[in-house]
Backbone bond lengths (Angstrom), bond angles and torsions (degrees), N, CA, C in turn:
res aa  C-N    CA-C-N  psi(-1)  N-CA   C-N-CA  omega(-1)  CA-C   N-CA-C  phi
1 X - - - 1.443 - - 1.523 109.93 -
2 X 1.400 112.84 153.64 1.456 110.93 169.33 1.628 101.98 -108.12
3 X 1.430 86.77 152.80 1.497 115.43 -180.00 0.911 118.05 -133.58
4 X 1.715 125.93 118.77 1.325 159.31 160.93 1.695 113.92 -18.80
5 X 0.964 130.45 139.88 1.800 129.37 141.14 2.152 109.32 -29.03
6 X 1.362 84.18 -56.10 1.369 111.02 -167.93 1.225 116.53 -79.05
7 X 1.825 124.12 6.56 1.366 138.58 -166.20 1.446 117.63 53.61
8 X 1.325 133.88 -11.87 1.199 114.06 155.86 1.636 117.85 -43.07
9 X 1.600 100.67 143.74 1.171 116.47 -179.96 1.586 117.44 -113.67
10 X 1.270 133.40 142.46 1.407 125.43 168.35 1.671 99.82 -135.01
11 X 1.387 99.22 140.30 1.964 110.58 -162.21 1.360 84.15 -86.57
12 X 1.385 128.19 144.95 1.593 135.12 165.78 1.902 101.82 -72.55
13 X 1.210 109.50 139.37 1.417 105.44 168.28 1.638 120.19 -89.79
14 X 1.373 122.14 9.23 1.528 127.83 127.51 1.361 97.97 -138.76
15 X 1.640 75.40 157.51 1.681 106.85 -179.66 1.315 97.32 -91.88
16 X 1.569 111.61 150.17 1.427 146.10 -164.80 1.671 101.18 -112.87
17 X 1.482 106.50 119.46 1.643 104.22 168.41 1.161 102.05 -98.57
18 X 1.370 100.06 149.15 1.530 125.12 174.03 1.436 120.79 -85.86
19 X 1.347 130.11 107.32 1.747 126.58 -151.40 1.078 66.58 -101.28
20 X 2.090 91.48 -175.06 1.808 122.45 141.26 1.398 114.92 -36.89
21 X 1.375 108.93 -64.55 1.622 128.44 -160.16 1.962 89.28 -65.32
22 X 1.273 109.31 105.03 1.786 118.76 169.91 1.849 103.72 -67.69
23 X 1.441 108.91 -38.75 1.477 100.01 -174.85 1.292 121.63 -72.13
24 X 1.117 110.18 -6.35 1.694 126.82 -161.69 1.776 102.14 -120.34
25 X 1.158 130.07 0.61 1.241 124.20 173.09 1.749 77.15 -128.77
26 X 1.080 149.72 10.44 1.182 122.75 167.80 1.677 109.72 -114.42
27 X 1.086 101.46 -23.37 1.850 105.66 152.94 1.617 112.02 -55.58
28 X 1.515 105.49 -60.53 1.208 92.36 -175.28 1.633 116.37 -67.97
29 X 1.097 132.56 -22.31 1.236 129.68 151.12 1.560 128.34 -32.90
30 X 1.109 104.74 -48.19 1.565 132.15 174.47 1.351 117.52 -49.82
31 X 1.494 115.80 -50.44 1.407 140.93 -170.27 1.454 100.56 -81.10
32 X 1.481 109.97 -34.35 2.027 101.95 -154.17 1.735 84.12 -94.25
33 X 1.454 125.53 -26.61 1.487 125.06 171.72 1.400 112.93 -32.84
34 X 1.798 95.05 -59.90 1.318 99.06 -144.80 1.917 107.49 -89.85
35 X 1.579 93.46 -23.54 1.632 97.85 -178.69 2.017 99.70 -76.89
36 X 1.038 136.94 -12.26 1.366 151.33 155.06 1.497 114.11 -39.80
37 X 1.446 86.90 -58.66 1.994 92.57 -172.29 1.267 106.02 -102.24
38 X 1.669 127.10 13.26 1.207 123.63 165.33 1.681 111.45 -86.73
39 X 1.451 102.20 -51.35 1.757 121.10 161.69 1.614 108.85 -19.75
40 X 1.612 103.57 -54.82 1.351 113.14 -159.88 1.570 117.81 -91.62
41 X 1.243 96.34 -30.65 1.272 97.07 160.42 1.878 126.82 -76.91
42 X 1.444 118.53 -23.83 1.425 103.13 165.84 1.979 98.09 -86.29
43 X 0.987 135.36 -21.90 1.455 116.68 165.72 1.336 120.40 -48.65
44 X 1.580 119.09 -39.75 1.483 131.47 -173.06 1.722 101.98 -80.69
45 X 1.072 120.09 -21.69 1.591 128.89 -168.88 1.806 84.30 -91.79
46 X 1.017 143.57 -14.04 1.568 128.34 -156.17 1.869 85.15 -121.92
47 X 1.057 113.74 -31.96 1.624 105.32 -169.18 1.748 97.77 -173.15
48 X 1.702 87.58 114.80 1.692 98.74 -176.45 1.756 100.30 -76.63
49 X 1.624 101.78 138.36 1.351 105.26 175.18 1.709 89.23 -134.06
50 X 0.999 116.20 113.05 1.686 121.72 -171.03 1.768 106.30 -65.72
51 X 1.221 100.45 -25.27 1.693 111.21 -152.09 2.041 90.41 -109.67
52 X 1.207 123.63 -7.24 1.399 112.73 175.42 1.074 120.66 -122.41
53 X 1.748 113.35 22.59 1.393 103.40 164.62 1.703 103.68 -139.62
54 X 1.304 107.53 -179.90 1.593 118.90 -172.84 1.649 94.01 -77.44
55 X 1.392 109.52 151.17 1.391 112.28 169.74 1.543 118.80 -53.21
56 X 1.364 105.24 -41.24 1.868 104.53 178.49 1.930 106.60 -57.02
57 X 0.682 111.86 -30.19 1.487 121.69 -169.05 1.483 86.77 -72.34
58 X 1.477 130.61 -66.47 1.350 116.29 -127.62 1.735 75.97 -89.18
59 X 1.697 146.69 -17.17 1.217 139.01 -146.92 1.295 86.32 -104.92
60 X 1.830 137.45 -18.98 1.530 128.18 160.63 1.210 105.41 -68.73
61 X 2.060 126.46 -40.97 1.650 83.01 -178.01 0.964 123.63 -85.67
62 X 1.618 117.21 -5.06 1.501 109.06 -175.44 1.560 122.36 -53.03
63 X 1.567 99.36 -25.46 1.906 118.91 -167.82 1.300 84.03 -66.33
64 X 1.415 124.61 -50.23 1.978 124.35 -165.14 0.752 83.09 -73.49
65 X 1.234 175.36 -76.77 1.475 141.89 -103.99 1.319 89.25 -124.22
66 X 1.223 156.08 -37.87 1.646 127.28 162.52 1.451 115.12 -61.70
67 X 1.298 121.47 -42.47 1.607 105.02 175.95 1.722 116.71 -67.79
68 X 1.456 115.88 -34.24 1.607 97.38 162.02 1.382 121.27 -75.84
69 X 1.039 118.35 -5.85 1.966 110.53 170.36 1.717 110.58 -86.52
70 X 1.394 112.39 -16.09 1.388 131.44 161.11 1.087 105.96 -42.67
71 X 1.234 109.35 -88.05 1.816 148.41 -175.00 1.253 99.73 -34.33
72 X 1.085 131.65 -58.10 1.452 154.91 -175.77 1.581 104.65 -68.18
73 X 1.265 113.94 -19.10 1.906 99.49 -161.50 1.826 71.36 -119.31
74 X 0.899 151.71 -46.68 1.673 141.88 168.89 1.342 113.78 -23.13
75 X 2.210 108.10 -62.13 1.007 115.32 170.17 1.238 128.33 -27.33
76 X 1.638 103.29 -53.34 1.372 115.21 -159.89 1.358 114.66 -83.06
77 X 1.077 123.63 -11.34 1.853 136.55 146.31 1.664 82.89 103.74
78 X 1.526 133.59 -141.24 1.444 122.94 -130.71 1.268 80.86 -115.74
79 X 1.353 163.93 -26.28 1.628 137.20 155.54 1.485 112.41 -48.35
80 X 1.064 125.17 -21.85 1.331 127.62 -155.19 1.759 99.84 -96.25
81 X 1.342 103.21 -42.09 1.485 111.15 170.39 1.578 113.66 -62.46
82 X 1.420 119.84 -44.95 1.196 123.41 154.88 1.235 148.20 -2.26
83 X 1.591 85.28 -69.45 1.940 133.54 -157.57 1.735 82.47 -88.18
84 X 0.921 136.68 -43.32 1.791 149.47 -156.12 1.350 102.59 -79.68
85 X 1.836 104.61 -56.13 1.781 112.82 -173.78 1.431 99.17 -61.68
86 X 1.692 135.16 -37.38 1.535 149.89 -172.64 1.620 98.32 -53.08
87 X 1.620 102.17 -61.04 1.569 98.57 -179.46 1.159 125.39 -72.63
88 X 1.225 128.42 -48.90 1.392 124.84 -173.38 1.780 94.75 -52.31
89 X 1.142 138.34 -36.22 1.257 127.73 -145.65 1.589 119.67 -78.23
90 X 2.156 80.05 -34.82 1.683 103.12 -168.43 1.968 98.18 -88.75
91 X 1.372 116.25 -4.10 1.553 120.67 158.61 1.534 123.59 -81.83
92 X 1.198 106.73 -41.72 1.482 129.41 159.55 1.641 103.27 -32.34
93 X 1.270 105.13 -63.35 1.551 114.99 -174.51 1.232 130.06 -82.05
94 X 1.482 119.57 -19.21 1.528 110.31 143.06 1.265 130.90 -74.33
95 X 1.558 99.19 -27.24 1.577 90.87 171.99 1.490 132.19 -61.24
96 X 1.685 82.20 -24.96 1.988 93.30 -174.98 1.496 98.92 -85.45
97 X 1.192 121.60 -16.31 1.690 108.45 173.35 1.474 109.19 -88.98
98 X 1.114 94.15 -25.68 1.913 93.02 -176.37 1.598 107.16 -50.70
99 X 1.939 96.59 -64.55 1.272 113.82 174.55 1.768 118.78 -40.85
100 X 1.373 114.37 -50.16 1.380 118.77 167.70 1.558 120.14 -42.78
101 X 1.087 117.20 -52.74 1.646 132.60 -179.11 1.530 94.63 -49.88
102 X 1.294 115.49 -66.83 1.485 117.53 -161.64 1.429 109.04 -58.05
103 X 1.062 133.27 -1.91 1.401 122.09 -141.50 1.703 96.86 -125.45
């Protein structure tokens, strides 16, 4: 599993043996890291689960999913920009109450 600064943990979906050769179990380390938090990040992009992924994961899809609601509210020419400034604002504000509650 990898482990965070911050102790979050994320389980690798294969396990990595540890040879003689350190460069060669640490490549493959490298690879099962990164194909791990790729997995998890299109799982988190298909269906947000706040509580089953690492914060880096859920703060990459958040970037995808505001730049395609972007993309999408551009498309839609100046209602659409509108409709976008409406949401971000009324998310803005649960988040800041959410955050408030906890605190």
């Amino acid at each position: 599993q990898i482990r965070s600064l911050e102790g979050e943990t994320v389980p690798l979906l294969t396990q990595v043996q540890i040879v003689d050769e350190v460069e060669q179990w640490l490549s493959a380390l490298d690879v099962e890291m990164k194909s791990t938090l790729q997995q998890h990040l299109r799982q988190a992009i298909e269906k947000l689960d706040v509580g089953a992924y690492a914060s880096q994961i859920l703060c990459a899809r958040e970037q995808i999913h505001f730049t395609r609601a972007t993309e999408a509210a551009f498309k839609a020419g100046e209602d659409g920009m509108k409709k976008h400034k409406a949401n971000l604002q009324a998310q803005l504000k649960e988040l800041t109450t959410f955050s408030a509650s906890n605190t």
